[in-house]
N, C-alpha and C positions, 0 to 999 in steps of 0.2 A: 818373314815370309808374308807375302800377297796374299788377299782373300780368294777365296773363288772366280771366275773370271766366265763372260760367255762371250760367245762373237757369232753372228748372221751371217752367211752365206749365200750366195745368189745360186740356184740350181745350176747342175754342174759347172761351174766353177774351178778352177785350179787351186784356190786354196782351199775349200771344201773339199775337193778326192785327197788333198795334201792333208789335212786335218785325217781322214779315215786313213789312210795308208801310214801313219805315222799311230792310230790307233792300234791298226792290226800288227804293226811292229811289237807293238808293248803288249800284244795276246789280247788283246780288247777285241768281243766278235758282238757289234750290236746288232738291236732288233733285226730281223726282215726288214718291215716297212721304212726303215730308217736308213736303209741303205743307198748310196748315193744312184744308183741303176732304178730304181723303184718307179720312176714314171716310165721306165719303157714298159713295167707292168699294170697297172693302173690308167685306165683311158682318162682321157679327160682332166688331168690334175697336172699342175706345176707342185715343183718343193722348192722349200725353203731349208737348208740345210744352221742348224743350230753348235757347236761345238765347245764344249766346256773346259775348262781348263783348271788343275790343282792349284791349293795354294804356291807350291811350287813351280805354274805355270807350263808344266805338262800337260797334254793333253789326255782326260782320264774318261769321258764319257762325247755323244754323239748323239742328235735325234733332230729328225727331219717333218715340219707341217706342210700340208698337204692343203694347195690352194686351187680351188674351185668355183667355177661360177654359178651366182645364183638360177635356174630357172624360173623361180619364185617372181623374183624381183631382179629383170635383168640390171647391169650393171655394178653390182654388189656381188663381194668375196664370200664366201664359205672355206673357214682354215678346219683342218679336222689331225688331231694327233693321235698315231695309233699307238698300242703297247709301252704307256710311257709306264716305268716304274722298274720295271728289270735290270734292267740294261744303263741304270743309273746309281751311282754309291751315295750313300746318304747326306757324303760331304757338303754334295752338288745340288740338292733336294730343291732349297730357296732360293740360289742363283740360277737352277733352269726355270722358276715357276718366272722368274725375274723376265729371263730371256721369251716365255711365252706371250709376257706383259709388253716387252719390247718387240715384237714381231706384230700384236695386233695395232702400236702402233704408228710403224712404221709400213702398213699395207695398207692401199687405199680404197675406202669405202670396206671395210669389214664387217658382214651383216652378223656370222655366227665364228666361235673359236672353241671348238669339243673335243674334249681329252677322253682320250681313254688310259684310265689307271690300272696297270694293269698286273698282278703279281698275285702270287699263291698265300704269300707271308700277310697278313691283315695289319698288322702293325703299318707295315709299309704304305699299303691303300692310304690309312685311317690318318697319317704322316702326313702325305700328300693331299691327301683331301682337306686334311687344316689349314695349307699351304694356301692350298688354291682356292678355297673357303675365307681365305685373309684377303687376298686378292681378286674380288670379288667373282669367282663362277660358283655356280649352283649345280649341286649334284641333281641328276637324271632319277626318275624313278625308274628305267630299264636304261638297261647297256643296248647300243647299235648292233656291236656283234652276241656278246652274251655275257652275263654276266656268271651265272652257275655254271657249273660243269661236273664231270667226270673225268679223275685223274687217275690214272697209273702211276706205281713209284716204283721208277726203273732203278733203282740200288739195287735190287735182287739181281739176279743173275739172268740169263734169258729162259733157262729152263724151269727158274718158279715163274718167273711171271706168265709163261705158254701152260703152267699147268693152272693159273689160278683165273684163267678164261672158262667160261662154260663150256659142256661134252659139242654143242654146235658149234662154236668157235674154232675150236680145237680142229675138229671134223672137218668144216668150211675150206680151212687153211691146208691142210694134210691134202683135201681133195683135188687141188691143182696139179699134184703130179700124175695122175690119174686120168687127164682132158689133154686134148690138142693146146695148153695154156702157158704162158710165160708172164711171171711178172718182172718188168725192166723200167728202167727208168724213159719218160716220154722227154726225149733229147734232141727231136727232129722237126723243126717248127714247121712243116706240111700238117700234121697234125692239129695245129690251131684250128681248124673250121671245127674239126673232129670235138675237139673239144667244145667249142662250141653247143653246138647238136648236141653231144652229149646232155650237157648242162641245161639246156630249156627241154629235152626229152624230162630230166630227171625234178625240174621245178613245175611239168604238166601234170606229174603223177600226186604230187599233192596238192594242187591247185593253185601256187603261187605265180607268178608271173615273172618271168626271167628276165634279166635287166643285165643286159653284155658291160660289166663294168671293166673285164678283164683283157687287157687285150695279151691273149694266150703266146703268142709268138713271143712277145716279151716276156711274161711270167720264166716260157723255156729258156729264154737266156739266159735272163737274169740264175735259174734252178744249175746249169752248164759253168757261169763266171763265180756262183758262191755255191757248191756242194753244200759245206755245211752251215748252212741258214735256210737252202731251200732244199727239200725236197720235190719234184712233182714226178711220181710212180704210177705206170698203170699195168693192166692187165691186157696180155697180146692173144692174138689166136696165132695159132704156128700152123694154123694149114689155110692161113690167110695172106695179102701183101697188100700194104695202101694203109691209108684213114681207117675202111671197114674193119680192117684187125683190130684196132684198138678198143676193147668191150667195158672198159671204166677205168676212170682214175683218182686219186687223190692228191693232195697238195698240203702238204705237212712245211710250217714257220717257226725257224728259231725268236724267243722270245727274249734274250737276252739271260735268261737262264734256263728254261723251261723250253720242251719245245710243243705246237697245236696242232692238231689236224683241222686247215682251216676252210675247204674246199673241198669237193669232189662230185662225181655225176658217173653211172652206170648204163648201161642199156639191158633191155631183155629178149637176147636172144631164142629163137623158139626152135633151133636145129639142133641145138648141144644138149638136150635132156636140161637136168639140172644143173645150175652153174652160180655158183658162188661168187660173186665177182671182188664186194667189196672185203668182204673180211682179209683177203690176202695182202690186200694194200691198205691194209690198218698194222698189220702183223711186219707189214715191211717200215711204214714209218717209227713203230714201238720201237724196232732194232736200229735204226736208223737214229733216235734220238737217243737210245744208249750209248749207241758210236762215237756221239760225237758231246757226251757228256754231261746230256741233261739230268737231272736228276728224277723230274717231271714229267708226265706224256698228257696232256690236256687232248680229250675227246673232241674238243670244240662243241660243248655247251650240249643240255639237256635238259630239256620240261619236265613238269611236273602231271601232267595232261594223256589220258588214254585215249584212244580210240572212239569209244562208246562217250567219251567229251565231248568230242567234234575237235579235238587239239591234233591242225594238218601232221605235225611232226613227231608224233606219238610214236608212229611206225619206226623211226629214225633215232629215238630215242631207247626205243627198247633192244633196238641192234644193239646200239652202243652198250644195255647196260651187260650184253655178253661178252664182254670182255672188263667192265668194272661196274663197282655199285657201290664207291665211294666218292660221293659228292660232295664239293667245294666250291663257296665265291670266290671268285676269284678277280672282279675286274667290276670299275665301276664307272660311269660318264658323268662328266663334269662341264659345263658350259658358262662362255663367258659371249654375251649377246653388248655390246660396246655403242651400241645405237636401237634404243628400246621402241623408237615407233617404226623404224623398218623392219626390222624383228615381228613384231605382233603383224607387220599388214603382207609380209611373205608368208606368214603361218597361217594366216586366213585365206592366202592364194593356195597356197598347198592343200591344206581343207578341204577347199573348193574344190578342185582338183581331182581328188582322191574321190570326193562323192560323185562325182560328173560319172568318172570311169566306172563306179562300183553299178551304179545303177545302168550304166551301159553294157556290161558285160550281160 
């Protein structure tokens, strides 16, 4: 038998959708971000699709980088990999880190190349981290999306885990059938703006600045052609019709084992009394990633930081911990910079940048 094997793909491609349909034959469900549909969700990015192959020359794992232009330093790539580590068997561990080697360089002008490792089991991280630690990237002192979190371990049944949320969780959820309110899945790409709005309403309220990275029509497609990898649920008014009905949503990502709540944005209506919005479409993706086999429900990250801190996400974080208060690393960034003086003089445009606006606001 053959060792390990990898082969590059040009974005969608015929033998790249050929590599994943011959995956999904053999029950193989990779990442979210890894799937071949993913730039219709993701503005601004090309992929690069990756495909591994057993010793036996089957095709046994998948995962796709994510190439982007600099604004820094125009001219120059940014490749960015999400969720690697799930959705890959241990066999394949050296020959994907092989094939990451081999895409930065085979792209041209590569400024930056950042993994995110990503898995509940530590061994696995700490695996990959040697790997990629051999092959010259350097781990992050933070994760891009997050590194800690709050997990649910969906093996129980749906009726412990609804009873081991707090009396407001519980309550939040139960209170939907009681309002003009429906939670369904957001399936109808008119919606997109909605979303939108949504989303910078919900990053004014703690003061961050929203950055349309998503382009929402596609996220819906792509949630419509793979059910189980994507969730996107929201909450409806039933005495409404259009956009306006839509009063928040969430967007829940299969992780190759685990699944995230990776996204979501509410509004605050002032005509319905009080109204719960999110907790119901947290409650929807928890059964949702039971469904369809996770054993995992990842919160999508949580600080350490109160209120009385000045920590924006405080708020955000103490929802969460009503429904868990079992914390976990789970995920780590790794970067491989392949050209060390444009590197340093994009980081110092960026800098720059960042202070321009900050004192401008």
């Amino acid at each position: 038998m053959s060792k390990p094997s990898f082969q590059i793909f040009a974005d969608g491609s015929p033998e790249w959708e050929a590599c994943n349909r011959s995956l999904a034959a053999a029950g193989v469900r990779i990442p979210l971000p890894h799937h071949p549909g993913w730039a219709r969700a993701r503005r601004g990015i090309e992929s690069r699709g990756v495909g591994l192959r057993g010793p036996d020359g089957n095709w046994v794992a998948a995962f796709s980088v994510h190439v982007s232009r600099s604004r820094a330093l125009p001219g120059f790539q940014l490749l960015r990999v999400e969720r690697f580590g799930e959705g890959l068997p241990a066999s394949v561990w050296s020959t994907a880190v092989d094939a990451l080697a081999e895409v930065v360089r085979r792209e041209p002008r590569v400024l930056k190349l950042s993994v995110e490792v990503f898995s509940a089991d530590r061994e696995c991280r700490a695996r990959l981290g040697e790997l990629l630690g051999e092959a010259g990237f350097a781990q992050q002192p933070s994760a891009k999306n997050w590194s800690t979190t709050l997990v649910l371990d969906l093996r129980r049944s749906e009726d412990e885990i609804f009873a081991s949320f707090s009396t407001l969780a519980r309550r939040a959820i139960r209170a939907v059938a009681k309002g003009p309110l429906e939670v369904r899945p957001v399936d109808d790409a008119g919606f997109a703006h909605r979303l939108d709005a949504l989303s910078g309403e919900t990053f004014a309220r703690t003061g961050a600045q929203y950055e349309a990275r998503w382009d929402w029509a596609g996220v819906i497609e792509l949630a419509r052609e793979v059910p189980e990898s994507s969730r996107l649920i929201g909450l409806f008014r039933t005495d409404r019709q259009g956009p306006d009905s839509l009063l928040g949503f969430a967007w829940g990502w299969w992780n190759g084992q685990s699944v995230s709540y990776f996204a979501g944005a509410s509004a605050r209506p002032t005509d319905l009394g009080r109204v719960w919005i999110v907790h119901p479409l947290f409650w929807d993706l928890i059964t949702w990633g039971k469904r369809i086999g996770a054993p995992i429900y990842d919160l999508g990250g949580v600080s350490a930081g109160t209120a009385e801190s000045g920590d924006p996400v405080a708020g955000i974080s103490d929802f969460k911990r009503l429904f868990s208060k079992d914390v976990a690393d789970i995920a780590d960034d790794w970067i491989l910079e392949p050209r060390w003086l444009p590197a340093r003089m994009a980081a110092a445009v960026s800098a720059g940048t960042a202070w321009i606006q900050k004192i401008a606001r």
